[in-house]
SEZA-836711 format. One record per residue (C-alpha): y, z, x; residue in three letters. Coordinates in steps of 0.5 Angstrom, whole numbers, plus 500, padded with zeros to 3 digits. Last residue first. Layout:
<atom c2="Y" c3="Z" c1="X" residuo="ALA"/>
...
This chain:
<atom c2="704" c3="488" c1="868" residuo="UNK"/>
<atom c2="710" c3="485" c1="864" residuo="UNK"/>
<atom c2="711" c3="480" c1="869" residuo="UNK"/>
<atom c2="711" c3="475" c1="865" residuo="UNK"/>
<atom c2="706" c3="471" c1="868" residuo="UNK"/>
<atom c2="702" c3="479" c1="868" residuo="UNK"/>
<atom c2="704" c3="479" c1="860" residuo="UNK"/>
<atom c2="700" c3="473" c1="859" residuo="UNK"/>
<atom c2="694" c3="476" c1="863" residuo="UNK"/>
<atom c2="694" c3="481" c1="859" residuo="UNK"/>
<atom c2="694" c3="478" c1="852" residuo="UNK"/>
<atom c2="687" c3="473" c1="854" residuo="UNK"/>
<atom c2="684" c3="479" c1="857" residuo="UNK"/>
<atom c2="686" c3="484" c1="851" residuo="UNK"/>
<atom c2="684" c3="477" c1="847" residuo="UNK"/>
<atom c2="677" c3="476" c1="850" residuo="UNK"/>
<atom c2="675" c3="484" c1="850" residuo="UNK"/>
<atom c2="677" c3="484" c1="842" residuo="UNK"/>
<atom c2="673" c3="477" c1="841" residuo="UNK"/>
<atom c2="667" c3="480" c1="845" residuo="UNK"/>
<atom c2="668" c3="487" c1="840" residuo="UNK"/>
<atom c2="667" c3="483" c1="834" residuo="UNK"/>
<atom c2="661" c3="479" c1="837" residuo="UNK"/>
<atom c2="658" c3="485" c1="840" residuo="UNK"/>
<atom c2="660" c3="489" c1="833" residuo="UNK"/>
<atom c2="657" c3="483" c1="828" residuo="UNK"/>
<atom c2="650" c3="483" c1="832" residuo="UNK"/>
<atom c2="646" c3="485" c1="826" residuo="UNK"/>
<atom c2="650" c3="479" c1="822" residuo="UNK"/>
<atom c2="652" c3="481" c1="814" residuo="UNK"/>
<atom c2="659" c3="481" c1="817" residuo="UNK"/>
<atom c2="659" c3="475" c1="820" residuo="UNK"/>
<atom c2="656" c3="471" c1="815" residuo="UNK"/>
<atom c2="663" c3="472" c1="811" residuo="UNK"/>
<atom c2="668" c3="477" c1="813" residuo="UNK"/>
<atom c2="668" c3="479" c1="805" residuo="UNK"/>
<atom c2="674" c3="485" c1="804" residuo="UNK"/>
<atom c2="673" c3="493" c1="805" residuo="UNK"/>
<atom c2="678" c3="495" c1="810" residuo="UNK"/>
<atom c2="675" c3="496" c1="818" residuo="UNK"/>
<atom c2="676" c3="489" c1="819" residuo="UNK"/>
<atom c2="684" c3="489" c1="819" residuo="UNK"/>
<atom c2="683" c3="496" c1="823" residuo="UNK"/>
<atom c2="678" c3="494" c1="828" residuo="UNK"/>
<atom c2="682" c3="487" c1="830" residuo="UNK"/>
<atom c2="689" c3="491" c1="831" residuo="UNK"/>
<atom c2="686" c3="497" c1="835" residuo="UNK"/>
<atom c2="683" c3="492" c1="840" residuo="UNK"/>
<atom c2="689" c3="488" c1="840" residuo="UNK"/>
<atom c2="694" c3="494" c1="842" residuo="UNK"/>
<atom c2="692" c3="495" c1="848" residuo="UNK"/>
<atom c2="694" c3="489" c1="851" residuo="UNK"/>
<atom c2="701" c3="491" c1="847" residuo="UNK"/>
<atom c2="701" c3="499" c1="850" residuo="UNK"/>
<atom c2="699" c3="496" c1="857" residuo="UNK"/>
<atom c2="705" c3="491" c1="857" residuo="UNK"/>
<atom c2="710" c3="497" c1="854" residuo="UNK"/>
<atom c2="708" c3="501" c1="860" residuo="UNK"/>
<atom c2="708" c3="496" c1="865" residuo="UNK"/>
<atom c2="714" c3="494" c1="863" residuo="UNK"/>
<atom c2="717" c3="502" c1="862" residuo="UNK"/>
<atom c2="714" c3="503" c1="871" residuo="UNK"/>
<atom c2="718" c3="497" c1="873" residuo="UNK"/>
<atom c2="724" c3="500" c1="870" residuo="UNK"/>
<atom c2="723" c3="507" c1="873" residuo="UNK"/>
<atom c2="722" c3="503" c1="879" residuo="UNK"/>
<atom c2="728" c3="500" c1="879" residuo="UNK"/>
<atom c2="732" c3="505" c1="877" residuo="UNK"/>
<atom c2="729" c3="509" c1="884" residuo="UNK"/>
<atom c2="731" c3="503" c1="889" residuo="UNK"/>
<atom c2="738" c3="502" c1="885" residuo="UNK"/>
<atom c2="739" c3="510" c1="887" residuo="UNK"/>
<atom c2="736" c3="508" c1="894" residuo="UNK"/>
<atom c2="741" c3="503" c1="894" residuo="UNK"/>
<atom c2="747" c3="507" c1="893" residuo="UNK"/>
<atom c2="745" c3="513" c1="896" residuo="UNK"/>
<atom c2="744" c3="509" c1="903" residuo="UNK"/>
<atom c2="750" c3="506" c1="902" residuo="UNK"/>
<atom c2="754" c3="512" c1="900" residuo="UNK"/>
<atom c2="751" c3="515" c1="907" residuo="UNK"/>
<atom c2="753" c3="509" c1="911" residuo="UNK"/>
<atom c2="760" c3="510" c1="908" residuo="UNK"/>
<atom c2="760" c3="517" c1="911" residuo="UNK"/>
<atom c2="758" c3="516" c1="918" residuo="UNK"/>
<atom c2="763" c3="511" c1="919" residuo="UNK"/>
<atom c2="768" c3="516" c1="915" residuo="UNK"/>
<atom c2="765" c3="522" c1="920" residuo="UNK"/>
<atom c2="766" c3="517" c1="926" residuo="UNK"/>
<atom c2="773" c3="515" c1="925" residuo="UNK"/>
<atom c2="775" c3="522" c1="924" residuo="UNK"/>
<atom c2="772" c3="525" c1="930" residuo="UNK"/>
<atom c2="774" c3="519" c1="933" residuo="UNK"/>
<atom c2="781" c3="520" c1="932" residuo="UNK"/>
<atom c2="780" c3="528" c1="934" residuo="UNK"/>
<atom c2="777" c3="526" c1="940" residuo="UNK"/>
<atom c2="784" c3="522" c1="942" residuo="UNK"/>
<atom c2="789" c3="527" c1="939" residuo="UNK"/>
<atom c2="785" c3="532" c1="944" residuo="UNK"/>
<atom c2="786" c3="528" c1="951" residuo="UNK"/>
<atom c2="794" c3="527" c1="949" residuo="UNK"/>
<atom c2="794" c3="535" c1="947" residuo="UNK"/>
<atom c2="790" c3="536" c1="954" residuo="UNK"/>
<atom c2="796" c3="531" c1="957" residuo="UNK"/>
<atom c2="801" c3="534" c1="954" residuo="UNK"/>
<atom c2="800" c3="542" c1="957" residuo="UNK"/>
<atom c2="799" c3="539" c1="964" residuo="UNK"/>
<atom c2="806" c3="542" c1="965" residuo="UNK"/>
<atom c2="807" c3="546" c1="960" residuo="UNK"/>
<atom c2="808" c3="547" c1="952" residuo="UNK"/>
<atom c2="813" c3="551" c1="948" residuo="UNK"/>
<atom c2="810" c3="552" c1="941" residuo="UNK"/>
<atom c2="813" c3="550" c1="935" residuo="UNK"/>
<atom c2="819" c3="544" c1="937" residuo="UNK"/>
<atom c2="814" c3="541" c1="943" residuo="UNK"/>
<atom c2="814" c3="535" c1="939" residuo="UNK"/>
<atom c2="805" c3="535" c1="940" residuo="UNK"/>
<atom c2="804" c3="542" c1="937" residuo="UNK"/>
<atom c2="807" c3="537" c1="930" residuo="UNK"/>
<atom c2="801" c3="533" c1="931" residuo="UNK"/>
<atom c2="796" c3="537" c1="932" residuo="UNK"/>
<atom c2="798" c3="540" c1="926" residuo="UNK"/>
<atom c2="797" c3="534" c1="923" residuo="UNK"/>
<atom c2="790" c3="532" c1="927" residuo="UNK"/>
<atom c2="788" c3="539" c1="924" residuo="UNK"/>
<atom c2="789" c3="536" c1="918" residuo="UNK"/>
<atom c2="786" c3="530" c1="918" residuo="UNK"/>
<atom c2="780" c3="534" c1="922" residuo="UNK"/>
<atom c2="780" c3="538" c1="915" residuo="UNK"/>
<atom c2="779" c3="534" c1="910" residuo="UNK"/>
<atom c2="775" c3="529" c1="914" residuo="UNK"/>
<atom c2="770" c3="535" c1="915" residuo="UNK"/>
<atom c2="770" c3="535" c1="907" residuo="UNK"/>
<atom c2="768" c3="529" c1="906" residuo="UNK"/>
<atom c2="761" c3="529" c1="911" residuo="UNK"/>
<atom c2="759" c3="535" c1="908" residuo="UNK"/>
<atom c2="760" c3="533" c1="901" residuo="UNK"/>
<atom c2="755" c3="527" c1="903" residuo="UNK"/>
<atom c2="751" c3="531" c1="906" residuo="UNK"/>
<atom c2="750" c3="535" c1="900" residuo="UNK"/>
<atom c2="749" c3="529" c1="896" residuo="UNK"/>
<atom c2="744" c3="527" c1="901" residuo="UNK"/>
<atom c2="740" c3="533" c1="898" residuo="UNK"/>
<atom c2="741" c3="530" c1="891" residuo="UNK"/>
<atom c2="737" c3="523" c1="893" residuo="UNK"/>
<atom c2="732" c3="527" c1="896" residuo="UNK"/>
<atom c2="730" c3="532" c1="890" residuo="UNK"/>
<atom c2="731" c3="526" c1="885" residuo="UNK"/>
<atom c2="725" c3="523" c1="889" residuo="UNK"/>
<atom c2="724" c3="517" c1="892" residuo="UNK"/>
<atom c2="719" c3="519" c1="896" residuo="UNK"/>
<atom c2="716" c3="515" c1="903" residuo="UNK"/>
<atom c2="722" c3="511" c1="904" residuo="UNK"/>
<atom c2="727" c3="516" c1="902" residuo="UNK"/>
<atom c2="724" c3="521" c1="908" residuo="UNK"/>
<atom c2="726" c3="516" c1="913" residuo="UNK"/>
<atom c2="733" c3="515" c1="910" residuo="UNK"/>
<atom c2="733" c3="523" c1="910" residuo="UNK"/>
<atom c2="730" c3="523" c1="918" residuo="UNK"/>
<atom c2="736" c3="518" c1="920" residuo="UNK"/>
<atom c2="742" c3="522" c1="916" residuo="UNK"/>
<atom c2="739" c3="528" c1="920" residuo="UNK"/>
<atom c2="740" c3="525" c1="926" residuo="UNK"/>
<atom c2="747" c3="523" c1="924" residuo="UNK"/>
<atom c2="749" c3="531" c1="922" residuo="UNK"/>
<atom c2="747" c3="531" c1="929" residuo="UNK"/>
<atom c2="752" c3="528" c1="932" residuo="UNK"/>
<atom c2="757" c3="529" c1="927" residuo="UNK"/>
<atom c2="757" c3="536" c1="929" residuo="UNK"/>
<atom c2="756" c3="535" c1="936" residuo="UNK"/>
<atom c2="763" c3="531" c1="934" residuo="UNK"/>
<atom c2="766" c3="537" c1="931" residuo="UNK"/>
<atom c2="764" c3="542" c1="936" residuo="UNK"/>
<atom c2="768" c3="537" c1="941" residuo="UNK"/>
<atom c2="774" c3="537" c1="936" residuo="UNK"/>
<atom c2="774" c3="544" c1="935" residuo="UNK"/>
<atom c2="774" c3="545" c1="943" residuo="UNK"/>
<atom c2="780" c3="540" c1="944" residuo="UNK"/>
<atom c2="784" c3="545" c1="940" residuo="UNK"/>
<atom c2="782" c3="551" c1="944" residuo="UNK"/>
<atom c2="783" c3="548" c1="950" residuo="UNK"/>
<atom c2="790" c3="547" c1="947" residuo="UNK"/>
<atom c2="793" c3="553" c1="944" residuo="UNK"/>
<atom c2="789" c3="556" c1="951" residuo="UNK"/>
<atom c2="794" c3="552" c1="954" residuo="UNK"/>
<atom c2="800" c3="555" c1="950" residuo="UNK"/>
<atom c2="797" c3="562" c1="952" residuo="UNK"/>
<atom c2="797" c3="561" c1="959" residuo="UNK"/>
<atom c2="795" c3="569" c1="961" residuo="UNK"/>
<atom c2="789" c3="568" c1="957" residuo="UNK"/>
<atom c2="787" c3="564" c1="963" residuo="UNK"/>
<atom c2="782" c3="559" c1="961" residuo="UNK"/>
<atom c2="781" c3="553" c1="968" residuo="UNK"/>
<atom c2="775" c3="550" c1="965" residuo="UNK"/>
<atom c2="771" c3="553" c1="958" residuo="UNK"/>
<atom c2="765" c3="559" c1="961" residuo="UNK"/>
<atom c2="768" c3="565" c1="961" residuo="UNK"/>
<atom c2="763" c3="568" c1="955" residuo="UNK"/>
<atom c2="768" c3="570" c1="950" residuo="UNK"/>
<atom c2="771" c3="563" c1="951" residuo="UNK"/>
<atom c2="765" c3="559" c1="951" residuo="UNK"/>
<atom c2="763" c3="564" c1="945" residuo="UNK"/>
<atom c2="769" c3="561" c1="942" residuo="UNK"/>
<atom c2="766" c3="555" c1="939" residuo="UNK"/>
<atom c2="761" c3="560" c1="935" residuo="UNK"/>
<atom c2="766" c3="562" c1="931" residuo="UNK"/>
<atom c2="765" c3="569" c1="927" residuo="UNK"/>
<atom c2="766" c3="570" c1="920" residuo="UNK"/>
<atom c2="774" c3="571" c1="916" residuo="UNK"/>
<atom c2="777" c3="568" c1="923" residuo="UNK"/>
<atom c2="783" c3="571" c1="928" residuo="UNK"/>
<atom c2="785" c3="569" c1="934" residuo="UNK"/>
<atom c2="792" c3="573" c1="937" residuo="UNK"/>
<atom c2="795" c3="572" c1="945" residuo="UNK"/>
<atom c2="799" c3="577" c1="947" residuo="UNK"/>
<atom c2="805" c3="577" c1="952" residuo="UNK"/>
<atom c2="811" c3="579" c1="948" residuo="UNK"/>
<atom c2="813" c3="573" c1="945" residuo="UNK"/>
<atom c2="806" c3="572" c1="940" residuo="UNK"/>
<atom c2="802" c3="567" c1="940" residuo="UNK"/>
<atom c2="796" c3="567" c1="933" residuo="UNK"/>
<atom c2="791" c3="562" c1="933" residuo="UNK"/>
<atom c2="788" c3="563" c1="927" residuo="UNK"/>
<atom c2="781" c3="560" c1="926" residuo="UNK"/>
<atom c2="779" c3="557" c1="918" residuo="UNK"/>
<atom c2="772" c3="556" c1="916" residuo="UNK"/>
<atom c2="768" c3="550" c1="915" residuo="UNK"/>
<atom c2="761" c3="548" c1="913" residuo="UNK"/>
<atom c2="755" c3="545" c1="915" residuo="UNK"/>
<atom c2="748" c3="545" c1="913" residuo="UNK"/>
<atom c2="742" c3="549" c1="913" residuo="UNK"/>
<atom c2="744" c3="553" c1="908" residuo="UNK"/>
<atom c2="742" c3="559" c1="910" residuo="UNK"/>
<atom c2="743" c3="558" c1="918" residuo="UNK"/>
<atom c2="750" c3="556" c1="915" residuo="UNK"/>
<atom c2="752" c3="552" c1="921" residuo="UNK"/>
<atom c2="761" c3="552" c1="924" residuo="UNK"/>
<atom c2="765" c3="547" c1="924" residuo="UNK"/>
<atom c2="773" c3="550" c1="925" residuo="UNK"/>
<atom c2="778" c3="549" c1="921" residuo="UNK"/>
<atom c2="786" c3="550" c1="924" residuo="UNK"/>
<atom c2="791" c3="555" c1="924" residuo="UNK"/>
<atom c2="797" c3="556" c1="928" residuo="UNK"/>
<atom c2="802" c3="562" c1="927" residuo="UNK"/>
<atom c2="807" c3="563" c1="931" residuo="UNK"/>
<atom c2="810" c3="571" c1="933" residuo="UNK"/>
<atom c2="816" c3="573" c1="934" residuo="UNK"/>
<atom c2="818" c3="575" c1="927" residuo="UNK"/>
<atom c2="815" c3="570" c1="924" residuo="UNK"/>
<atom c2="812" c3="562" c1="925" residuo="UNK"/>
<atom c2="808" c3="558" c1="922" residuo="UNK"/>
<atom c2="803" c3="552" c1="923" residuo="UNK"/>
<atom c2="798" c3="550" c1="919" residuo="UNK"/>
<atom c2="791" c3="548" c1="917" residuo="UNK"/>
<atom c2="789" c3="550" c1="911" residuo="UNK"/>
<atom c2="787" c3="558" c1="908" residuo="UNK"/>
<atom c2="781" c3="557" c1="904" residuo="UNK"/>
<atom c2="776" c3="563" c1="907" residuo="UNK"/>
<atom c2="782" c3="568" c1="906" residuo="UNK"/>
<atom c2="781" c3="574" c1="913" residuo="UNK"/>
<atom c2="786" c3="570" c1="916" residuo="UNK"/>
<atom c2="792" c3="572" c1="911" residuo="UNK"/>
<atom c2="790" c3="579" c1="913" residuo="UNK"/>
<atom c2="792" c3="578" c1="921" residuo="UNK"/>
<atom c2="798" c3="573" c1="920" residuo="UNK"/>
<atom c2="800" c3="579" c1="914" residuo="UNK"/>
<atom c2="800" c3="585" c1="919" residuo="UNK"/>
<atom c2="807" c3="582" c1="923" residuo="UNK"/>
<atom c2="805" c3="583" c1="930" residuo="UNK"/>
<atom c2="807" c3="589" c1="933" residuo="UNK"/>
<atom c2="802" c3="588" c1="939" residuo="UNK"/>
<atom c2="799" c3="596" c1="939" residuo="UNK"/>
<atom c2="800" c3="598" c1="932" residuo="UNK"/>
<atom c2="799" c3="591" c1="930" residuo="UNK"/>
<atom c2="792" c3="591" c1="933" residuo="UNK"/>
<atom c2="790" c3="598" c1="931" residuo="UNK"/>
<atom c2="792" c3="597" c1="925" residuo="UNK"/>
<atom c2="786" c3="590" c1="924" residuo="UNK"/>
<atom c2="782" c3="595" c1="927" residuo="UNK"/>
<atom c2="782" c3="600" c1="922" residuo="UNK"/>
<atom c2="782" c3="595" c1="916" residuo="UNK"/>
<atom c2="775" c3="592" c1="919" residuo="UNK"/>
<atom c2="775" c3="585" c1="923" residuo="UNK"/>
<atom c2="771" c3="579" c1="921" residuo="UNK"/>
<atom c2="772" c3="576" c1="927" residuo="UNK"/>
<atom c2="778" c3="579" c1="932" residuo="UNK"/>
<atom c2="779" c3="577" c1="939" residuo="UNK"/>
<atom c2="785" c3="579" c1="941" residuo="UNK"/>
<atom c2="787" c3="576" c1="949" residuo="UNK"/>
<atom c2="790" c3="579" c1="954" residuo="UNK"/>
<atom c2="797" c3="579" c1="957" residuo="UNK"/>
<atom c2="800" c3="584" c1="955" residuo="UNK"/>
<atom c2="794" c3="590" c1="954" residuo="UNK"/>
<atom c2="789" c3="592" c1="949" residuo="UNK"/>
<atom c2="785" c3="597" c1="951" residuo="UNK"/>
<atom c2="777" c3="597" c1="952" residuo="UNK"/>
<atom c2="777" c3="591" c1="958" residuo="UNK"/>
<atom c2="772" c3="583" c1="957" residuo="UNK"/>
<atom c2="773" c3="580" c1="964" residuo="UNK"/>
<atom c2="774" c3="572" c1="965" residuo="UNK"/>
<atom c2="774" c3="571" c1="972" residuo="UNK"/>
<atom c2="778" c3="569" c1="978" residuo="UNK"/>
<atom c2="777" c3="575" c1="982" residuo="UNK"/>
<atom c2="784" c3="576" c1="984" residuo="UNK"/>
<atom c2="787" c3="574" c1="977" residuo="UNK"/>
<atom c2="782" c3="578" c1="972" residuo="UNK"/>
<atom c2="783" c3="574" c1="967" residuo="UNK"/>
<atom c2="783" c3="579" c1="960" residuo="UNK"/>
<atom c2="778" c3="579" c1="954" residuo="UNK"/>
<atom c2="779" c3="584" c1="948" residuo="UNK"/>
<atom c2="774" c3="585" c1="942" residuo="UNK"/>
<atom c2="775" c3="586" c1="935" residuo="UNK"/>
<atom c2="769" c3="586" c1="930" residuo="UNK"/>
């Protein structure tokens, strides 16, 4: 899709045009061939910063050619169809001749502040400063991210206690997988940021390094909470792992004793069950009460051993 957005100086507000025109910005999400042609026809960027976007894997990074920076960050974004968080890549592509460039393989919901007019003090004619907005934008969305991923961390702790199933555990897993790559990526988005900070790629304004300074320090959380978030979910894990091996452990001893106890009736109706003299008791008419008595009193006794033991 490809749309484009320029402020509208006297009114002071972001409007959506039809053409592309200097000082305007690109939006490209998922783009078709078609489109992505009509955008180098008409800003004469480099077609490779475009189509190298559309790669779900490319990392974080800053490149420049042919009047052109390339800066590429991850953003958070929520698979309805997963149910959980992945990351894709965003490229910010600022060009010498007055145009403004964002590419991405799927929609970024954290621009829609942007489309919609809503971010403070955006000017598509400031491109360095939108670098930036955008930036504090993605940590931000990563700190809500991490927000909720806590309340759902909350919810499965609270699931674990009712049910310590496999399932359970595994969905954890995913949580813990998410929480890992966030790390990755905020690591490298910080990196770029870094470098954006020297003022050697991207040329910044006044006003400019205090957005950048704001942008480290919500990065830095980021990063501090996901790894906070994610040791808490190793030791939920670990423990809850340890919980499900004991019960399985619990349940093989009960087993084990229920099976010996058990195991004294069929011994006793086994020995008198062959053909060897048993004295009086054999000839006596009450010779199975009195056998079965003996079973019942020697299960008993046997159980109630197994119980001090622990075995039942």
């Amino acid at each position: 899709m490809l749309k484009c957005f320029k402020t509208n100086t006297k009114e002071q507000r972001l409007e959506e045009i039809s053409e592309i025109v200097p000082d305007c910005w690109i939006d490209l999400s998922e783009p078709s061939e078609a489109e992505i042609q009509h955008v180098v026809d008409t800003t004469h960027v480099e077609p490779g910063l475009i189509r190298k976007m559309l790669d779900s894997d490319e990392l974080p990074r800053i490149e420049s050619e042919k009047g052109a920076n390339l800066v590429v960050i991850d953003a958070p974004v929520f698979d309805n169809q997963e149910r959980e968080y992945i990351t894709y890549p965003l490229g910010i592509i600022i060009m010498e001749n007055n145009y403004v460039i964002t590419v991405a393989p799927k929609s970024i919901p954290l621009l829609n502040q942007f489309r919609q007019g809503e971010a403070k003090d955006f000017r598509t004619s400031k491109k360095s400063r939108f670098l930036i907005q955008v930036l504090n934008a993605t940590a931000a969305a990563y700190l809500k991210a991490l927000n909720e991923i806590y309340r759902d961390i909350d919810h499965k702790e609270e699931v674990l206690k009712k049910s310590t199933k496999n399932e359970d555990l595994i969905d954890l897993l995913g949580t813990e997988k998410t929480l890992v790559y966030f790390i990755a990526s905020l690591t490298e988005n910080s990196k770029v940021l870094e470098r954006l900070n020297n003022g050697s790629t991207v040329q910044l304004y006044e006003g400019d390094d205090r957005l950048i300074k704001d942008a480290i320090i919500e990065y830095s959380q980021a990063i501090d909470m996901a790894t906070l978030y994610r040791k808490i979910l190793s030791s939920i894990t670990d423990t809850y792992a340890n919980v499900i091996s004991n019960n399985l452990d619990y349940t093989m001893r009960f087993l084990a004793g229920v099976t010996i106890a058990l195991s004294i009736p069929t011994i006793i109706s086994s020995f008198l069950g062959m053909n060897v003299w048993f004295g009086e008791v054999g000839t006596n008419h009450a010779a199975w009460w009195i056998i079965g008595l003996v079973s019942v009193l020697l299960t008993i006794a046997v159980a109630a051993l197994l119980k001090k033991k622990g075995m039942l």
